[in-house]
C-alpha positions as CSV (number, residue, x, y, z in Angstrom):
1,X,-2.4,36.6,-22.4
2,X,-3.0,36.5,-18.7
3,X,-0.6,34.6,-16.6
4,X,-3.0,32.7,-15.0
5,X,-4.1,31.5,-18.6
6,X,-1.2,30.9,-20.2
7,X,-0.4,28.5,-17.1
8,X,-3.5,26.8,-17.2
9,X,-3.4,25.8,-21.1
10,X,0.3,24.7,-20.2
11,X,-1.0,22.1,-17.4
12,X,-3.7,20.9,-20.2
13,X,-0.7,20.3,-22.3
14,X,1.8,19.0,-19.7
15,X,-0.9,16.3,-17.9
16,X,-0.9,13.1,-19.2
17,X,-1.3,9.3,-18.4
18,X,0.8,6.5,-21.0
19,X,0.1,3.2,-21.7
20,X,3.4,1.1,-22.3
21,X,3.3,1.2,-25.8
22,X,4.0,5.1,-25.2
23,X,0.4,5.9,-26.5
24,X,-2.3,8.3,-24.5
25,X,-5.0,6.5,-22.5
26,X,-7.8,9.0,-23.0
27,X,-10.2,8.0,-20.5
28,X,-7.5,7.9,-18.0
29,X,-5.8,10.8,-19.1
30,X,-9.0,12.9,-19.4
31,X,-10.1,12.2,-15.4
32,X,-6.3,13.3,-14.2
33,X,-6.6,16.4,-16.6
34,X,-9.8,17.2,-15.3
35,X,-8.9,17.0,-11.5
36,X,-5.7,18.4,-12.8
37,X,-7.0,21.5,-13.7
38,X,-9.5,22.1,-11.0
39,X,-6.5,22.1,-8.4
40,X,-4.7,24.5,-10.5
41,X,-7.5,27.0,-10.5
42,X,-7.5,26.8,-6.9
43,X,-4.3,27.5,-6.4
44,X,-4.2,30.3,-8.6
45,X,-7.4,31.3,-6.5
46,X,-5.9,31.1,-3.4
47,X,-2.5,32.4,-4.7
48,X,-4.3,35.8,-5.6
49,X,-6.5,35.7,-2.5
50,X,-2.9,36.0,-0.2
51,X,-2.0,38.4,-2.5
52,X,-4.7,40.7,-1.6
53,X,-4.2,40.3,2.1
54,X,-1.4,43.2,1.4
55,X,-3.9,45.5,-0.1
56,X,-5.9,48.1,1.6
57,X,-9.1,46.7,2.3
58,X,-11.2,48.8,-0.2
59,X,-8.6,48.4,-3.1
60,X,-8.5,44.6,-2.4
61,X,-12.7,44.1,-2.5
62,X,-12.3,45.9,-5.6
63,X,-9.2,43.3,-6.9
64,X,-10.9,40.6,-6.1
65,X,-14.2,41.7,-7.1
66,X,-13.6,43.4,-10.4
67,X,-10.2,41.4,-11.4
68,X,-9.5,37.8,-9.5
69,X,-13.2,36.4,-8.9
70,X,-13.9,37.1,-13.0
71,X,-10.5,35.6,-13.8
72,X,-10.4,32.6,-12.3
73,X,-14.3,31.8,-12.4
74,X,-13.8,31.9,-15.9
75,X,-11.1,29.1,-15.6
76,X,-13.9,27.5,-13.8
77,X,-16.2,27.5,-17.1
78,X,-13.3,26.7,-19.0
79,X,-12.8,23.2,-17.2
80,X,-16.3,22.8,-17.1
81,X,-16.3,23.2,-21.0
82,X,-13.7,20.6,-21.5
83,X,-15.8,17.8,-18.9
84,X,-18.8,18.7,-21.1
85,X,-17.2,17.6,-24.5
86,X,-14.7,15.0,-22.6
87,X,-17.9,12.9,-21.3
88,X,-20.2,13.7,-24.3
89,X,-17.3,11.5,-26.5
90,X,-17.3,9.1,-23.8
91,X,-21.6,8.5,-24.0
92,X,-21.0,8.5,-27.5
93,X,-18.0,5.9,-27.9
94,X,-20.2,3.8,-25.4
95,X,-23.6,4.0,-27.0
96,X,-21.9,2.9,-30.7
97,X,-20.4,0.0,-29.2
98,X,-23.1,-0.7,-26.9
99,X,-24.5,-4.7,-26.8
100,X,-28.1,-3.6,-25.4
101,X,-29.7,-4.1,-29.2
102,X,-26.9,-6.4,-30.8
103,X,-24.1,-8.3,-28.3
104,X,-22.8,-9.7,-31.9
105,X,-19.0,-8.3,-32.5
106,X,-18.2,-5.7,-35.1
107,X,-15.9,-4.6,-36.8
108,X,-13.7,-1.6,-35.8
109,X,-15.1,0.0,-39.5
110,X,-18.4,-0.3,-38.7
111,X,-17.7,0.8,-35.1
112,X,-16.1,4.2,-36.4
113,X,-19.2,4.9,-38.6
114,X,-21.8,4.2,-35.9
115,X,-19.8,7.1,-33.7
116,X,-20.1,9.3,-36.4
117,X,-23.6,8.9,-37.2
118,X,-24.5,9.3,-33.6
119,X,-22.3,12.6,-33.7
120,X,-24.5,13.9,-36.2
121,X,-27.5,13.7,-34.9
122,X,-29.5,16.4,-33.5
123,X,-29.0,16.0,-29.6
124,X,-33.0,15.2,-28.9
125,X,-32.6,12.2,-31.7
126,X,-29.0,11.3,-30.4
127,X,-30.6,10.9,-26.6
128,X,-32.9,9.0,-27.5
129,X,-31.0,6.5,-29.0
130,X,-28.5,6.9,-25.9
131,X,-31.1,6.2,-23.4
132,X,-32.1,3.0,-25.3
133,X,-28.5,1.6,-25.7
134,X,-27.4,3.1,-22.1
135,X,-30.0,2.0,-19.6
136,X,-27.9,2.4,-16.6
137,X,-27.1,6.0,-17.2
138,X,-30.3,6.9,-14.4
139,X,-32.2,10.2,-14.1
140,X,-29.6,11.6,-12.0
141,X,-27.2,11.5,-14.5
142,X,-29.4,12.8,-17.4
143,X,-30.0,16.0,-14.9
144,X,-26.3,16.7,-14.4
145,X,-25.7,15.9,-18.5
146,X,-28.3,18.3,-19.0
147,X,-26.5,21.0,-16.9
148,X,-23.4,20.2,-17.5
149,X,-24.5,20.7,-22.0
150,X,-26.4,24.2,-20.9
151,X,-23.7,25.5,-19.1
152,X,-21.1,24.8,-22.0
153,X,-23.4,26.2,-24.4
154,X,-24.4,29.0,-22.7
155,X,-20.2,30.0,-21.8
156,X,-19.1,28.8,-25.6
157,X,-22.0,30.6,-28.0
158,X,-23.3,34.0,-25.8
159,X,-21.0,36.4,-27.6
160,X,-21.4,38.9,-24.2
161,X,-20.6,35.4,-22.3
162,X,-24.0,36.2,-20.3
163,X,-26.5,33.3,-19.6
164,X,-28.9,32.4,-21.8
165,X,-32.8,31.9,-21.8
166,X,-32.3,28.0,-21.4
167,X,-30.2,27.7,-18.7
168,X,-31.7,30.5,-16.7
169,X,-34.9,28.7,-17.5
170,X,-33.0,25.3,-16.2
171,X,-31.6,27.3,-12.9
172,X,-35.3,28.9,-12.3
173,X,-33.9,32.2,-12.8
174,X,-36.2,35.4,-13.8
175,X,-35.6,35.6,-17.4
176,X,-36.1,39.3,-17.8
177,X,-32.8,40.5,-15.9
178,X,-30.0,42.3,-16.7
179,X,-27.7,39.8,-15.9
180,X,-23.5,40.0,-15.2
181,X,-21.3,37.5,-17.7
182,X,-21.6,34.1,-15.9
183,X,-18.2,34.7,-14.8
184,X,-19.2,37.9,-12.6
185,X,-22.7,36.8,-12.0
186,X,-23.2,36.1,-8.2
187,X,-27.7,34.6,-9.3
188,X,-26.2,32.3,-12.0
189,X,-23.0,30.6,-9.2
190,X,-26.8,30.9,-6.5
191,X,-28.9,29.0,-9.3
192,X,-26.5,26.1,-10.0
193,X,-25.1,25.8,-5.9
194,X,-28.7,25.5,-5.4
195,X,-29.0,23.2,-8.0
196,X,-26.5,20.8,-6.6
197,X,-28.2,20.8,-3.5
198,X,-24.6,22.2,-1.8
199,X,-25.9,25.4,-0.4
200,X,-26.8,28.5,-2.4
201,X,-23.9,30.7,-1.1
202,X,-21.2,27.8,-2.7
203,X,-18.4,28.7,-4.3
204,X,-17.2,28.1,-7.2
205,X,-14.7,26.0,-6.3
206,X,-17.5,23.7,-4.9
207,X,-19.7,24.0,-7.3
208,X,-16.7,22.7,-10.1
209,X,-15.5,20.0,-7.6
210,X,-19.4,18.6,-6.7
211,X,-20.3,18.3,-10.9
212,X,-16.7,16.6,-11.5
213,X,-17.7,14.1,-8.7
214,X,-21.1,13.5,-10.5
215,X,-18.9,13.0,-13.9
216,X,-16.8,10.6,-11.9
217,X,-19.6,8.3,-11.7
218,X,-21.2,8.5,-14.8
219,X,-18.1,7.6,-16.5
220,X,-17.7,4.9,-13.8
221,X,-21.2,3.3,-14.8
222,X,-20.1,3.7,-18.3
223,X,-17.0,1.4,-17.7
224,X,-18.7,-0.8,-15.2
225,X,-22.4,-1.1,-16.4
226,X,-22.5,-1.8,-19.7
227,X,-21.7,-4.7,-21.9
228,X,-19.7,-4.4,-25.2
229,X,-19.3,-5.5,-28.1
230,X,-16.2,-7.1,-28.7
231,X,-14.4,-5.9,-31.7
232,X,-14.0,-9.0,-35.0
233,X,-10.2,-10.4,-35.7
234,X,-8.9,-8.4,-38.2
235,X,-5.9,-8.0,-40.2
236,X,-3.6,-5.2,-39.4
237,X,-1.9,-3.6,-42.6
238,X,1.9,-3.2,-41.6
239,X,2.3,-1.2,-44.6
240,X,3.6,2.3,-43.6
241,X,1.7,4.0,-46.1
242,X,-1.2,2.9,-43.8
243,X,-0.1,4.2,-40.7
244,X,-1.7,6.7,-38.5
245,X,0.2,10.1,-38.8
């Protein structure tokens, strides 16, 4: 395993927020991880970037072209990936305890069971019941959601980690190209800077930092928007069989 790699799964492990109880806040956590990871990719970006300076010049366009750019773009993906599924749970713990339809409390049974019915729907029947139960998430943030799930797919299922037809369909990108892996491909990191409206010559660094900024406020009008139900007074077994292992 790359250094670079290795590193970057260690900060994922080492990054964390408590509560007092000594238990992991995963909304907060998830946010620090997130911005967490993005500055170590940059570091590690820049770190190889001085590196180079050494080199002669044609040996270090090839470095960085054929070696360093691939590398830590596909750290890039990688932390793209993981704000995909971290803000997917977070629509999803939202929506089941969402008071749009029904403001009545529930219990933290029936609460567990909506989530899990709403994870397995099919994403187009999931949405829809998202957009009912979420009003405030606007068409802004349905367009970055939408990226943000095409991206992830596309990086996660392509077994030659090359874009596929929907997102190159989403980007506006000829479809009958022989394209580079998205980590190497200079028309996919064009398509989504353009995208983002932050000029089509950003880098990736940009282009990671200006959709975490966009997560940042959807998970901000998902903890400042929406009303939810309370959970019922329960009783709490204190038998240890019980307990969460």
């Amino acid at each position: 395993m790359d250094g670079a790699i290795s590193s970057f799964y260690f900060s994922a492990v080492e990054v964390g927020l408590e509560d007092n109880a000594g238990r992991l806040d995963s909304s907060l956590m998830n946010t620090k991880l997130i911005r967490a990871l993005v500055e170590f990719v940059k570091t590690e970006e820049q770190s190889r970037a001085t590196a180079r300076e050494s080199m002669p010049p044609e040996a270090a366009y090839d470095h960085a072209m054929f070696y360093d750019n691939p590398l830590t773009h596909e750290l890039y993906f990688l932390v793209l990936l993981f704000m995909w599924h971290d803000i997917e749970k977070e629509i999803v713990l939202a929506s089941a305890r969402s008071g749009e339809q029904d403001s009545g409390p529930m219990s933290r049974d029936d609460f567990r069971k909506e989530v899990e019915r709403l994870a397995g729907l099919s994403f187009d029947k999931r949405r829809i019941e998202i957009e009912k139960r979420l009003p405030t998430l606007d068409r802004t943030s349905w367009e970055l959601l939408d990226l943000l799930r095409l991206v992830a797919n596309s990086f996660k299922h392509d077994p030659f980690d090359k874009p596929n037809h929907r997102l190159l369909k989403h980007l506006s990108l000829a479809p009958n190209m022989n394209y580079a892996t998205l980590a190497e491909s200079g028309a996919v990191r064009y398509g989504l800077a353009r995208l983002l409206g932050i000029g089509d010559d950003a880098p990736f660094a940009e282009i990671v930092e200006e959709i975490r900024k966009r997560c940042d406020r959807i998970v901000f009008m998902l903890h400042t928007g929406i009303h939810l139900r309370a959970f019922k007074d329960e009783r709490v077994s204190l038998n240890p069989s019980t307990f969460e292992r």
